[in-house]
C-alpha positions as CSV (number, residue, x, y, z in Angstrom):
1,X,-63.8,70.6,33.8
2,X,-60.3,69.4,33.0
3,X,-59.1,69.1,29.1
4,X,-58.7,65.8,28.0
5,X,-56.4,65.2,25.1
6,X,-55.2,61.8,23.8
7,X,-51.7,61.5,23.7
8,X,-49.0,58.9,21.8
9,X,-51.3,55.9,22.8
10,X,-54.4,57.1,24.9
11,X,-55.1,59.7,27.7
12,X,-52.7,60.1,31.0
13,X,-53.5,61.9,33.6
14,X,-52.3,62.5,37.5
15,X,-54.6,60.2,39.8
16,X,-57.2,62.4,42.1
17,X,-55.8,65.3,40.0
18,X,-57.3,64.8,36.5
19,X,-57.5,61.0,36.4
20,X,-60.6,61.0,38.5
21,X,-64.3,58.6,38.1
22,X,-65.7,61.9,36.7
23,X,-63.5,62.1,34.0
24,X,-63.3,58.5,33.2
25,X,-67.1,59.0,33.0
26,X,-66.5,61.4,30.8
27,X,-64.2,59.6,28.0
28,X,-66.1,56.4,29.1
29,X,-69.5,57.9,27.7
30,X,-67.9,59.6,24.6
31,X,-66.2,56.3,24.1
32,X,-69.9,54.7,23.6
33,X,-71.0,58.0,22.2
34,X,-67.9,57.0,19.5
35,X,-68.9,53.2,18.6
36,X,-72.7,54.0,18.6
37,X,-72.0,56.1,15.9
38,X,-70.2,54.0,13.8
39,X,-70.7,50.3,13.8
40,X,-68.3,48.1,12.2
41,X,-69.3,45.3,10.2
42,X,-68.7,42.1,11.1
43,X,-68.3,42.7,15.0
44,X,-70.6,42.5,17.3
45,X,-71.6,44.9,20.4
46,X,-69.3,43.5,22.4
47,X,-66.7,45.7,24.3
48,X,-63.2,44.0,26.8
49,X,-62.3,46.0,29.2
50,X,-59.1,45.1,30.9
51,X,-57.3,46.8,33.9
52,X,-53.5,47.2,35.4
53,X,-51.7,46.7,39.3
54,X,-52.2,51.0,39.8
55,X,-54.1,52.6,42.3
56,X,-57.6,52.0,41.6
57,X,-57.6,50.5,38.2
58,X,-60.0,47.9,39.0
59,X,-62.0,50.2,40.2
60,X,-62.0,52.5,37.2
61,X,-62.2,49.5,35.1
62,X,-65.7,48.4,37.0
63,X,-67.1,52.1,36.3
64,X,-66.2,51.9,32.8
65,X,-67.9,49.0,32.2
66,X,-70.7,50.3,34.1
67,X,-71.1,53.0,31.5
68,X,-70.7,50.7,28.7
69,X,-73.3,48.3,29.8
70,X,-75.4,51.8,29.9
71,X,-74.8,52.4,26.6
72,X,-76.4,48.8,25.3
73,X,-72.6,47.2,24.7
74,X,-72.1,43.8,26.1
75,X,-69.1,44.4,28.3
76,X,-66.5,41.9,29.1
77,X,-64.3,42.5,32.1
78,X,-61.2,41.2,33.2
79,X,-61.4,39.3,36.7
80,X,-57.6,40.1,37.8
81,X,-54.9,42.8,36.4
82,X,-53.9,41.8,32.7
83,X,-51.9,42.5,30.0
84,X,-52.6,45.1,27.0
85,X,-52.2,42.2,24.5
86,X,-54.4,40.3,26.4
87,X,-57.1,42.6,26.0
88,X,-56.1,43.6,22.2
89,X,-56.5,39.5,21.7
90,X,-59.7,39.2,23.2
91,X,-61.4,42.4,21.4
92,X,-60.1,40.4,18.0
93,X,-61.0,36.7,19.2
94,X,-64.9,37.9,20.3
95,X,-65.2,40.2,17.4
96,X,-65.9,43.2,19.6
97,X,-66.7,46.6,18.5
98,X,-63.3,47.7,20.6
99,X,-61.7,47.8,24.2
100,X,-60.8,50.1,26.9
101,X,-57.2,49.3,28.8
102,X,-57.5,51.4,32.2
103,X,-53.5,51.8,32.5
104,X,-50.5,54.7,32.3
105,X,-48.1,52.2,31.2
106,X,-44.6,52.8,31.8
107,X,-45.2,56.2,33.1
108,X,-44.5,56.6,37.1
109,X,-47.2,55.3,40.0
110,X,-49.1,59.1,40.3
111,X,-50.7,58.1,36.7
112,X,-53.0,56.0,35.3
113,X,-54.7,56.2,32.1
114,X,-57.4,55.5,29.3
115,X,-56.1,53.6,26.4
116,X,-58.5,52.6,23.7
117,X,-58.3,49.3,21.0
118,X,-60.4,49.1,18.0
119,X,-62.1,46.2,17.0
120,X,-59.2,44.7,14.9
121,X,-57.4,44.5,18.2
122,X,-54.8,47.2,17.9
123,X,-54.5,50.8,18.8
124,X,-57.2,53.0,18.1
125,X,-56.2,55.5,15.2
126,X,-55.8,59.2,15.5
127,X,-58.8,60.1,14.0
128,X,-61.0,57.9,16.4
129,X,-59.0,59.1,19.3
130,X,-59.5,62.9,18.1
131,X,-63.3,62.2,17.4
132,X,-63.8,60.6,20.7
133,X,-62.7,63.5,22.2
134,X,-65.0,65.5,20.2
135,X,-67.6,63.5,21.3
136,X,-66.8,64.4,25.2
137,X,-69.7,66.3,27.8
138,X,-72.1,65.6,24.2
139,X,-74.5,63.9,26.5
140,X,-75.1,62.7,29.5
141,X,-73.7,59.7,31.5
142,X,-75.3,56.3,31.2
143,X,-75.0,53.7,33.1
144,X,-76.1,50.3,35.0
145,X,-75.1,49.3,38.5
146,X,-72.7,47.0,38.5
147,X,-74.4,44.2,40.1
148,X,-77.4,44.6,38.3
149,X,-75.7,44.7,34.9
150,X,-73.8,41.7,36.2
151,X,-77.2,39.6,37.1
152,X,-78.4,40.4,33.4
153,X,-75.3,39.4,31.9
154,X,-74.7,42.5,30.2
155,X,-71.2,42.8,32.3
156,X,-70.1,39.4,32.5
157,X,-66.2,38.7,34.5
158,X,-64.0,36.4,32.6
159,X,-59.8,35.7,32.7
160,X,-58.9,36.6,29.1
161,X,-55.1,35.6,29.5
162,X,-55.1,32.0,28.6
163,X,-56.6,32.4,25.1
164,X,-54.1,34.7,24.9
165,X,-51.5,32.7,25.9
166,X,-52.4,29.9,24.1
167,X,-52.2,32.0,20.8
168,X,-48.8,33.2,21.4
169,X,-47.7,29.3,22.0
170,X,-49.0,28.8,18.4
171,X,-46.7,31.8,17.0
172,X,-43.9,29.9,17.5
173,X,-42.3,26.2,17.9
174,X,-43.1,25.7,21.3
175,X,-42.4,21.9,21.1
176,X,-38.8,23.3,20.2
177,X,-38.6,26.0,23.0
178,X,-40.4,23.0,26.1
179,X,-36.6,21.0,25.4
180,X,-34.8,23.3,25.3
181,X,-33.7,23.5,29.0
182,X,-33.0,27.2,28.9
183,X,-32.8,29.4,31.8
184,X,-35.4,32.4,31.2
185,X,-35.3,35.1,33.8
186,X,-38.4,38.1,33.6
187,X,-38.0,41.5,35.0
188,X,-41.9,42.2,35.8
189,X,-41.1,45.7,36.8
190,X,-44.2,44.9,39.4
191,X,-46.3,44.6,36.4
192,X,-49.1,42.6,35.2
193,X,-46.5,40.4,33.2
194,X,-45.5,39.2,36.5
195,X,-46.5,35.4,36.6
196,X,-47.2,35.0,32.9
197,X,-44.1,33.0,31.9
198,X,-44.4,30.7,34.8
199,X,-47.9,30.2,33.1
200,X,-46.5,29.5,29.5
201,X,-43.6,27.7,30.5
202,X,-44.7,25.3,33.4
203,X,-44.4,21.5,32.3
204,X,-41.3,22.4,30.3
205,X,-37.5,21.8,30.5
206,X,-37.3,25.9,30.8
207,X,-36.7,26.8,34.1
208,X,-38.1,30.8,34.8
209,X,-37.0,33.3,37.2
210,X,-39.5,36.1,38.0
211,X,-38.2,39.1,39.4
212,X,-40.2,42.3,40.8
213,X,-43.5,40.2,40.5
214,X,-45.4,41.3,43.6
215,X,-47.8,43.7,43.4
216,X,-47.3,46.6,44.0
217,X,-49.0,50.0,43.1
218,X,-45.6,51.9,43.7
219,X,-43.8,50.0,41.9
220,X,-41.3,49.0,44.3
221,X,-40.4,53.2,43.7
222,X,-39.1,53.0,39.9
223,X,-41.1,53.6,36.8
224,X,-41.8,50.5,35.4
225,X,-40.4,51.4,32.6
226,X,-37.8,49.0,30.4
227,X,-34.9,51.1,30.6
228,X,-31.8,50.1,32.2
229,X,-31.8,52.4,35.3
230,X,-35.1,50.7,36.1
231,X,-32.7,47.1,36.2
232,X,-30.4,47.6,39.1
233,X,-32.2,45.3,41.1
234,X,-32.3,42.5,38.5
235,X,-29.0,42.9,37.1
236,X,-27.3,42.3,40.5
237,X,-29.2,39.1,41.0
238,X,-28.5,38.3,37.6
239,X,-24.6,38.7,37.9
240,X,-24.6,36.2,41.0
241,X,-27.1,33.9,39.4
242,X,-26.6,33.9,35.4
243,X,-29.0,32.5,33.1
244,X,-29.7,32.8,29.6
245,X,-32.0,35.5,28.6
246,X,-33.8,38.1,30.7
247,X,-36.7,40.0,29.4
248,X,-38.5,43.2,30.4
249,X,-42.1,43.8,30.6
250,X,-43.0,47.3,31.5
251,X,-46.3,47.9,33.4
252,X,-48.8,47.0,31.1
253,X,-46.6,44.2,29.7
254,X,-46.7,45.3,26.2
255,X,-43.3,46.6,26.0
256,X,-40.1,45.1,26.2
257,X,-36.5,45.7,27.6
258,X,-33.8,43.3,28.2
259,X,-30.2,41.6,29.6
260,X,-28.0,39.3,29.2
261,X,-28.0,36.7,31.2
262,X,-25.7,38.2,33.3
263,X,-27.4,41.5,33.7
264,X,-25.6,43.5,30.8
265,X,-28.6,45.6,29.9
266,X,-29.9,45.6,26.2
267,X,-31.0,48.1,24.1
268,X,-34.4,47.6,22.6
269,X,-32.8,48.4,19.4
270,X,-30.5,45.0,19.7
271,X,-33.8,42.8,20.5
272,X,-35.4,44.4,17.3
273,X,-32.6,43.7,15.6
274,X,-31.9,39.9,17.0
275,X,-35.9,39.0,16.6
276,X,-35.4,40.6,12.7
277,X,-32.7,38.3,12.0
278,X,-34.3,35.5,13.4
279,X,-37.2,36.1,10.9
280,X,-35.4,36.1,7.6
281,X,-32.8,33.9,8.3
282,X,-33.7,31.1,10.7
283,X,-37.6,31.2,9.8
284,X,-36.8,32.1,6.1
285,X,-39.9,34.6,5.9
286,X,-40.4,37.2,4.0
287,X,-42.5,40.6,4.2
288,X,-42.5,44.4,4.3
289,X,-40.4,45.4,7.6
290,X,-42.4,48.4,9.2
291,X,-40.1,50.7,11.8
292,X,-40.6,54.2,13.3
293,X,-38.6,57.0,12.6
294,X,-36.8,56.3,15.9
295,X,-35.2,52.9,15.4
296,X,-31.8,51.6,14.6
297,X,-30.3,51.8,11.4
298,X,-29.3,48.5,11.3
299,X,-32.7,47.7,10.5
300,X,-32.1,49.7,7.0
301,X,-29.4,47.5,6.4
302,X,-30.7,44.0,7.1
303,X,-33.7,45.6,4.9
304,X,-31.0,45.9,2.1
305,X,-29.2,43.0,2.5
306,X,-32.0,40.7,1.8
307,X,-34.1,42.8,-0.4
308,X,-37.1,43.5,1.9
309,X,-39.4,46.4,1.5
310,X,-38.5,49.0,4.6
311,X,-41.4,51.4,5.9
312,X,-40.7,54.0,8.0
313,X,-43.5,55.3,10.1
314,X,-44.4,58.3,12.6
315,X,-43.6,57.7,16.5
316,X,-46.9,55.8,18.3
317,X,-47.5,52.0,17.6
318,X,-50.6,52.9,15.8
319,X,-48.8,53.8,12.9
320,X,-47.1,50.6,12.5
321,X,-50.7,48.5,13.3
322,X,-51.9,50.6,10.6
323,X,-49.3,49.0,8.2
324,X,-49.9,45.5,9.8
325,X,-53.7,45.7,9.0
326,X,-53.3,46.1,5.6
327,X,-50.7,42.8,5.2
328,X,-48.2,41.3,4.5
329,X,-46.0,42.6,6.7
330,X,-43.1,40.7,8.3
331,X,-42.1,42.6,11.8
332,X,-43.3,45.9,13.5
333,X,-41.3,47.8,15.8
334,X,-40.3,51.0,17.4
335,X,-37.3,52.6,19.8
336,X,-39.4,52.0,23.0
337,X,-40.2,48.3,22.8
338,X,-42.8,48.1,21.2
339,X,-42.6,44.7,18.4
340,X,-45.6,43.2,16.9
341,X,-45.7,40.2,15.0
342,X,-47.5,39.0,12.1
343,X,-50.5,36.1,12.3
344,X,-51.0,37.6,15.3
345,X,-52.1,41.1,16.5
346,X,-51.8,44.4,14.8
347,X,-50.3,45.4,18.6
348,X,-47.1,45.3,20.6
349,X,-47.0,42.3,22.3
350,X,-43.9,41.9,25.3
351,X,-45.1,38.6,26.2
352,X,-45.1,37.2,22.6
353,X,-41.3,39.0,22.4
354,X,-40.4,37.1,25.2
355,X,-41.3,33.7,23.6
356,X,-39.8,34.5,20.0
357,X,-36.4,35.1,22.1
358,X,-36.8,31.9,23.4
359,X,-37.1,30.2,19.9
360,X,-34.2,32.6,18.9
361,X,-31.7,30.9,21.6
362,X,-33.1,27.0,21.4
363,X,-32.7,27.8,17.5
364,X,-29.0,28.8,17.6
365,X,-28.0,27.0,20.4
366,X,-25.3,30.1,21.1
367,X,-25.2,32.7,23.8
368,X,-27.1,35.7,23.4
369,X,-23.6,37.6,23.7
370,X,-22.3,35.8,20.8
371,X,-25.4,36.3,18.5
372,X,-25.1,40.2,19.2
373,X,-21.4,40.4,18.5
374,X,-22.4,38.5,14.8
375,X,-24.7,41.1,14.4
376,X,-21.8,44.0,15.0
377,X,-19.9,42.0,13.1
378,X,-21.8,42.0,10.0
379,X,-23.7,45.7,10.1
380,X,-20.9,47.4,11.9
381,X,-21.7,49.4,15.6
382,X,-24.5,51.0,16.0
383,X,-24.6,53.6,19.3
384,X,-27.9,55.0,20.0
385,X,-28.2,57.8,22.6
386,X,-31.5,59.8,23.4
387,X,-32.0,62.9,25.7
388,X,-35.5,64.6,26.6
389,X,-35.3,68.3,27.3
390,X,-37.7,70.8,28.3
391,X,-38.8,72.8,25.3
392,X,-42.1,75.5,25.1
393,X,-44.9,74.7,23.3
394,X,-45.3,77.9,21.8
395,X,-42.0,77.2,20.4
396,X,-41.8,74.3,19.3
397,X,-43.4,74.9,15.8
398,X,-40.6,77.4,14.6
399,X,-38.3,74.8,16.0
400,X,-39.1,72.7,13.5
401,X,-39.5,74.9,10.5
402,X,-35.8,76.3,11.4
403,X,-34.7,72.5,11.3
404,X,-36.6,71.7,8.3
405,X,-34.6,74.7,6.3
406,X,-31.8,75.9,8.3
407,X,-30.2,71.8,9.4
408,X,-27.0,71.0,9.6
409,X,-25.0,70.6,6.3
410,X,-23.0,67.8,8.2
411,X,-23.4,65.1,10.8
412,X,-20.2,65.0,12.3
413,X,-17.8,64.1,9.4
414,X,-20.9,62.5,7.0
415,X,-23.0,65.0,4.6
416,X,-26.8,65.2,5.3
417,X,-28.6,62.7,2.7
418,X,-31.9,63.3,3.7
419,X,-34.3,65.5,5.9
420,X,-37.5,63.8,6.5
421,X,-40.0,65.7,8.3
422,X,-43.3,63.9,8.5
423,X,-42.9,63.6,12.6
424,X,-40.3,65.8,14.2
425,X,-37.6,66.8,11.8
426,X,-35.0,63.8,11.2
427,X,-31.3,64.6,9.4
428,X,-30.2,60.9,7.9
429,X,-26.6,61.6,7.1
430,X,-24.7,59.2,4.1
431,X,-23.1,56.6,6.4
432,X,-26.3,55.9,8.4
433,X,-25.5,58.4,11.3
434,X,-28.6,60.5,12.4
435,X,-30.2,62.7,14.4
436,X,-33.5,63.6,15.3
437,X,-35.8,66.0,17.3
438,X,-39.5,65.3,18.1
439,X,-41.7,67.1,20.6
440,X,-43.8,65.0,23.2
441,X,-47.4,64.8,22.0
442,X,-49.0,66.8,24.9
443,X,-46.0,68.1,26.9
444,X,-43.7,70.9,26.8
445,X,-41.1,68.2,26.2
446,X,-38.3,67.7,23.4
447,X,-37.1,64.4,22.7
448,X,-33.4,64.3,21.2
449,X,-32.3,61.5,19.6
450,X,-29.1,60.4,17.5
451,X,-27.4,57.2,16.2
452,X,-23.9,56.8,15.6
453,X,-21.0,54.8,15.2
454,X,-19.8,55.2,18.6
455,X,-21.0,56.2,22.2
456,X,-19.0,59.0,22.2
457,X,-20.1,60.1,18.8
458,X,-23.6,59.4,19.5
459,X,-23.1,61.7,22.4
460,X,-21.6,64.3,20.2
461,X,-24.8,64.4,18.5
462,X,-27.1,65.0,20.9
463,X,-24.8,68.4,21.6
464,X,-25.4,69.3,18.4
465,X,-29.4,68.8,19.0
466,X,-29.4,70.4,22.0
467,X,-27.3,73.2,20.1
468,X,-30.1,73.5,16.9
469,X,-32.7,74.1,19.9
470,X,-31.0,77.0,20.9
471,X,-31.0,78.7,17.8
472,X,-34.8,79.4,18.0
């Protein structure tokens, strides 16, 4: 019986290796097991199950529901591949008790995955992740065949992505973004994104370019992941055709990556930083501002400029949904794309990023290149640099005691300020420069990453990480 173990945001596993329908049985039943036990007030027993373009996800996504409808839950599932958001929404909009995502993400075409939503329509919390898999080989499978559940209603097939759509529409001025006559290209990375802005944007003066938007389980041989080396396609169709904006969706289309319009990649940390600036200044709103440990310092000083409450959470958009719960909070965001917006859902939403961006340029009526260089201009460069290295388990512990109490007294010419060591060890030196070191949640993988004035510097710091390893 393979281990199961729930990762950053769900459980991922090799297809036909552990990713198998006798496993998903397995997490599908404790999943049941899970929300049998503890009913939430106020929803109903409703669960959506939604699916990705892998190998078999349908599939997977048909058995789950199976079990579900086994277990007494009304189930609904998605008639074609769909968006993460898309479910997240739908969980929210029907009151369910939760949802089940059957998707790997970002990672490469051998995986697929298990990721689970609670009822307020964001990523389940640790603790429901860890008592679910407490809750595994308890008891037996349940379930209903599919066409039988179907006939009594009790699975019932439905296209959740309008509502969802329509939702995000509301979020922002569309009126404003429909005459705006910008030129909006999407890198789908062969994801379920693929389509969805033709969708919002048809009947409009916005003219959209799709690229990567077949589908295909391989993935046309990258990750569909938004990082620039995953863009080499795009960015030379982009350079020969420019427009105004490109967005990234990664596979599940909750995540988001970028280029110019000319196919200059972005870092996630400049869309962070350009959606944040848009919120205070040209919406004039207000809020806490809720970041992982991981993201650009910039952030910190926007935060100080106009006297807005920064929190600083653990790596994993759950964290920063738990913050949104609770209120009042004017942007969510992490290092790896993940943004989610208030009014909304407490989850990471690339399709909603997407249309905010839009806003941003029919709002300042100025070139993406020249909004960033404003930014740089104001809060000085900001170089971010990341490396991931293989590190033992066994290990890793001591690792992070030694960096806890034995750091560096410096980063490069800047004292150490702070240590904060609530997930990984970070050292935040006095001008803003850091560096961090995390492990990977299930893997024997160390995750370096450093912030700096310059590339070079940045760089520099990442030697120094790699050189604090070695020392244990």
């Amino acid at each position: 019986m393979a281990s199961i173990k729930f990762g950053t945001d769900g459980w991922r596993a090799v297809i036909a290796e552990d990713f198998t329908f006798a496993n998903v049985d397995r997490v599908a039943q404790a999943t049941a097991d899970f929300w049998k036990a503890n009913p939430v007030a106020g929803t109903t027993p409703r669960v959506v199950v939604g699916y990705d373009r892998r190998f078999l996800s349908d599939q997977f996504a048909s058995r789950v529901a199976e079990i579900l409808a086994g277990n007494g839950f009304l189930v609904t599932l998605t008639t074609t591949p769909t968006p993460t958001p898309s479910v997240s929404f739908a969980v929210k909009q029907q009151k369910a008790i939760g949802g089940v995502m059957l998707t790997a993400s970002h990672n490469p075409p051998a995986f697929n995955g298990f990721k689970l939503k609670a009822w307020y329509g964001g990523s389940a919390e640790p603790a429901m992740c860890q008592a679910v898999e407490g809750l595994l080989d308890r008891s037996p499978v349940q379930s209903i065949p599919f066409e039988k559940a179907r006939k009594e209603k009790k699975i019932v097939l439905k296209d959740i992505r309008p509502a969802h759509y329509a939702a995000i529409k509301r979020l922002i001025d569309f009126d404003l973004v429909a005459k705006s006559g910008l030129r909006f290209a999407h890198e789908a990375l062969y994801g379920v994104g693929a389509g969805c802005f033709d969708e919002l944007l048809s009947g409009t003066t916005c003219q959209v370019t799709t690229l990567n938007g077949e589908h295909n389980p391989g993935f046309g041989g990258i990750n569909p992941e938004p990082i620039a080396k995953n863009y080499v396609q795009s960015a030379a169709y982009l350079a020969k055709h420019p427009h105004d904006l490109c967005l990234v969706t990664d596979g599940d289309a909750d995540r988001v990556g970028g280029m110019d319009g000319r196919g200059n990649a972005l870092s996630t940390h400049q869309i962070i930083c350009l959606l944040l600036q848009h919120y205070i200044v040209n919406r004039k709103q207000t809020g806490r501002v809720v970041k992982a440990l991981t993201t650009t310092s910039m952030v910190d000083k926007m935060c100080a400029r106009y006297g807005l409450e920064l929190v600083e959470t653990g790596v994993g958009f759950k964290y920063i949904a738990a913050e949104m719960i609770q209120g009042g909070v004017l942007l969510g965001f992490e290092e790896s794309g993940g943004i989610g917006f208030p009014g909304h859902i407490p989850e990471r939403d690339g399709i909603a990023a997407g249309l905010v961006l839009l806003e941003l340029l029919a709002t300042e009526k100025k070139p993406l290149t020249k909004l960033l260089a404003n930014l740089e201009n104001e809060y000085g460069p900001h170089r971010y640099a990341r490396i991931d290295t293989h590190f033992p388990l066994e290990k890793r512990s001591a690792l992070m005691e030694h960096c806890k109490n034995k750091g560096p007294a410096k980063l490069l010419k800047s004292p150490v300020k702070e240590v904060k060591s609530f997930d990984g060890v970070k050292f935040v030196a006095e001008d803003g420069t850091w560096l961090m070191l995390r492990g990977s949640g299930t893997e024997p993988i160390l995750r370096i990453y450093a912030e700096a004035r310059s590339d070079a510097d940045a760089q520099a710091l990442l030697k120094l990480g790699v050189q604090l390893t070695r020392q244990v």
